[in-house]
C-alpha positions in Angstrom: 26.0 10.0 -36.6 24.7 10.8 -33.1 23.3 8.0 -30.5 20.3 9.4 -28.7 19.3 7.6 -26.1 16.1 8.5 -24.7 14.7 8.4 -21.2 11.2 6.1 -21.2 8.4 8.2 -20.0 6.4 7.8 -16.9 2.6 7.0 -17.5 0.9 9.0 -14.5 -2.6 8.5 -13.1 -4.3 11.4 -14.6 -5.3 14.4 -12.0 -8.7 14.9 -10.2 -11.5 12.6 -8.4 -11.6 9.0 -9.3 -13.4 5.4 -8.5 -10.9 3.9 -6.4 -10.5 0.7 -4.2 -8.7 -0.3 -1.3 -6.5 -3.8 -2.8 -3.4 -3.9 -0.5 -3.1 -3.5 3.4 0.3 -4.0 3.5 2.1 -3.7 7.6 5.9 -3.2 6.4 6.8 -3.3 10.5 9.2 -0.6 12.0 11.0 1.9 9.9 13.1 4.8 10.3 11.5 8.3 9.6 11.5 12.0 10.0 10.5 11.7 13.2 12.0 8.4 14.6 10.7 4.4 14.3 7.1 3.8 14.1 5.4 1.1 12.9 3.8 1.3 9.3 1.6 0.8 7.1 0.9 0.9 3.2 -2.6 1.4 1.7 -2.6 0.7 -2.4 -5.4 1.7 -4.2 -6.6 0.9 -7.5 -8.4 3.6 -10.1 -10.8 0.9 -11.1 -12.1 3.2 -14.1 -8.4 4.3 -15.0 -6.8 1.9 -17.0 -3.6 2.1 -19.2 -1.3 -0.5 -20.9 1.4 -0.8 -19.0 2.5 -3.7 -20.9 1.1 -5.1 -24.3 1.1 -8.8 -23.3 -1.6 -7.8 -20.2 -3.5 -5.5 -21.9 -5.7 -2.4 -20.1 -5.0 -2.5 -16.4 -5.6 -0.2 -13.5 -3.1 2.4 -11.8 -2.6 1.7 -8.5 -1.3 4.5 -6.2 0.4 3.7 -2.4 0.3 5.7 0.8 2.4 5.1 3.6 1.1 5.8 6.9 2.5 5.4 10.9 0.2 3.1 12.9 -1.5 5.9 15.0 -4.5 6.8 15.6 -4.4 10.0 17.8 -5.1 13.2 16.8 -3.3 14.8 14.4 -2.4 11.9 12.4 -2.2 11.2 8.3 -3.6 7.9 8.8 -7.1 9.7 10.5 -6.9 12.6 8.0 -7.4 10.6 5.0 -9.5 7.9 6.5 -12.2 9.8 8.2 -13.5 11.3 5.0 -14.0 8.2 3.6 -15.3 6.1 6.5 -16.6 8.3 9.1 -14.5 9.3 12.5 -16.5 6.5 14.2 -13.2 4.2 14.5 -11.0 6.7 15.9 -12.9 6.1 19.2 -12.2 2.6 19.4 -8.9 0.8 21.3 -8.0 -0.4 17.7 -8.9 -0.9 14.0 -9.3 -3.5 11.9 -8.1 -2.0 9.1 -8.1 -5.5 6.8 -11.8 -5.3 6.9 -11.8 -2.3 4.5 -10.0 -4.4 1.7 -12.2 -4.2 -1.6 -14.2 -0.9 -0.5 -14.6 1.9 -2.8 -14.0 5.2 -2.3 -13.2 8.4 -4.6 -9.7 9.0 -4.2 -7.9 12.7 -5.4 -5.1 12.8 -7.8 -2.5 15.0 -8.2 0.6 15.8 -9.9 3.6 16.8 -7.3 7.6 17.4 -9.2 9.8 16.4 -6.3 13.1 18.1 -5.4 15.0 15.9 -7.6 12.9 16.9 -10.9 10.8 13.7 -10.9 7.1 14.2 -11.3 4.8 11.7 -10.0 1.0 11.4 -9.3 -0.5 10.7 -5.6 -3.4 10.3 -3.9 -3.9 13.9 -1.2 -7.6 13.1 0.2 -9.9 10.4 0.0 -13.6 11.2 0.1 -16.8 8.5 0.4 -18.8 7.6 -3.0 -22.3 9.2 -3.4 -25.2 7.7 -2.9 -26.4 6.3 -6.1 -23.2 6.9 -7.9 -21.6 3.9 -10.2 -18.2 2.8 -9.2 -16.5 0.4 -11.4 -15.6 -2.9 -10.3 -12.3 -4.0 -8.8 -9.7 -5.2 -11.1 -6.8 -6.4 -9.1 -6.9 -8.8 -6.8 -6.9 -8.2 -2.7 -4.2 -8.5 -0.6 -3.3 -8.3 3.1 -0.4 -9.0 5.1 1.3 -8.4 8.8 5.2 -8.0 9.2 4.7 -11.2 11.5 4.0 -13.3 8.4 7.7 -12.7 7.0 8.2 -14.2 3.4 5.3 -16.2 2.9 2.9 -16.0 -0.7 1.6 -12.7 0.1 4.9 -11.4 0.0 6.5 -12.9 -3.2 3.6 -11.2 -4.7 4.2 -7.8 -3.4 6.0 -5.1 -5.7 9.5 -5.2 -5.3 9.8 -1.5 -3.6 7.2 -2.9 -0.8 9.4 -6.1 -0.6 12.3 -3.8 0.3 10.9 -1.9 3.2 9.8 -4.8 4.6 13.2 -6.4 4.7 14.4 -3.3 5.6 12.3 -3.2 9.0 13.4 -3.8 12.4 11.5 -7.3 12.4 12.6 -9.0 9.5 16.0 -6.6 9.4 16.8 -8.2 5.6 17.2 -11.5 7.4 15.6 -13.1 3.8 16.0 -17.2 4.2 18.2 -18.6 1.1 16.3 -20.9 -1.7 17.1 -24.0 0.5 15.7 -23.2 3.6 12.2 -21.5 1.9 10.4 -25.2 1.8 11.3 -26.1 5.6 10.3 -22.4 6.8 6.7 -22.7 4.3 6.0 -26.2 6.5 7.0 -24.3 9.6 4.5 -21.6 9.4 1.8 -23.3 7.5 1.9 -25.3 11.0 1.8 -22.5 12.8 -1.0 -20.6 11.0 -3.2 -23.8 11.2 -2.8 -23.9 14.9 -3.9 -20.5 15.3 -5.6 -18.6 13.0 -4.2 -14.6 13.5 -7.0 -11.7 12.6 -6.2 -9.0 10.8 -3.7 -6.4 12.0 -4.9 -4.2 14.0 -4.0 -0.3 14.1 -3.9 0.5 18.0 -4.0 3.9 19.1 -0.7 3.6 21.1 1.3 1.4 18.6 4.4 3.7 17.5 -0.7 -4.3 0.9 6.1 -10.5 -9.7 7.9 -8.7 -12.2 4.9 -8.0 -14.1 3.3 -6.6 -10.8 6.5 -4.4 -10.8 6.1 -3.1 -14.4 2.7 -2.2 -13.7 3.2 -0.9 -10.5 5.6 1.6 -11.9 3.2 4.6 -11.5 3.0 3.7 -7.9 3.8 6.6 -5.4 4.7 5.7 -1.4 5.4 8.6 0.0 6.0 8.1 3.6 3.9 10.2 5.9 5.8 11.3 8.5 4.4 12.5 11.7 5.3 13.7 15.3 4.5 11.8 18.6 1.3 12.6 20.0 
């Protein structure tokens, strides 16, 4: 008798315009790309009015879908292309952006289907676009999150997905320097100090600089497509 073993099935974010929300603002630091290091960043957004079960125990929840953008703000780059339909090109004439601030607000994000090079199919999100005047968005599911490279492992990041975790130890800052079980406790007190003494803002974008297992399982649909891009 044969033994079939079958490969488990992706659930994919279906295609076309949906409610979305800005949950994660995630700075992963300095990576390697395309076109050299620059400084990134991740936005994850949620399809508040998409929900699957992704795991019985949890129930319906949201797919959440991941960009990865350079920290630029100059012309020509991803990160202005799919932020100035949403929000306007007001910011791109400013000396930097406080991109934090735009944690929980909705948008309508596009979804489509792209089959990579290796076979794989996956969904991601190609344009962002602002929600119409008198239009019902539904409301966020997931909770908000927001860290900067310069706060290396604190809560934030233990509750980061696992591929999000990686790049981040992977970047020129942390450079997968991850502090043993032991010395977590002394390093918590450490910073905890540090953050009380002086509250940091969120991370700016400036236009010269080069977001649990059961998160994981969810996560699975999530695409992070780096967006490489030249010097400008």
């Amino acid at each position: 008798m044969s033994i079939i073993i079958k490969k488990k099935e992706k659930q994919l974010a279906p295609e076309g315009m949906h409610p979305a929300h800005l949950i994660r603002v995630i700075d992963i630091g300095t990576q390697n790309g395309k076109y050299g290091k620059n400084r990134q960043i991740i936005l994850s957004f949620e399809l508040s009015g998409c929900l699957t079960v992704f795991k019985d125990e949890n129930g319906p929840e949201p797919f959440v879908l991941s960009n990865t953008y350079n920290q630029r703000l100059g012309k020509g780059a991803s990160l202005v292309r799919d932020l100035t339909p949403w929000i306007g090109s007001g910011f791109t004439k400013k000396a930097s952006v406080d991109i934090g601030s735009l944690l929980g607000k909705a948008c309508l994000a596009n979804v489509v289907h792209e089959t990579k090079d290796d076979g794989e199919t996956c969904a991601k999100i190609i344009s962002l676009a602002h929600v119409p005047r008198g239009m019902a968005v539904p409301g966020q599911v997931l909770p908000s999150l927001e860290y900067s490279i310069e706060d290396g492992f604190n809560e934030v990041f233990e509750q980061l997905p696992k591929w999000i975790r990686d790049k981040i130890e992977a970047s020129d800052e942390i450079g997968g320097k991850r502090p043993s079980a032991a010395e977590i406790p002394e390093r918590n007190v450490r910073q905890a100090t540090a953050n009380a003494q002086e509250p940091k803002p969120h991370p700016p974008v400036g236009i010269n600089e080069p977001s649990s297992d059961d998160l994981d399982s969810r996560l699975e649909a999530e695409v992070a497509e780096a967006n490489d891009e030249p010097e400008w």
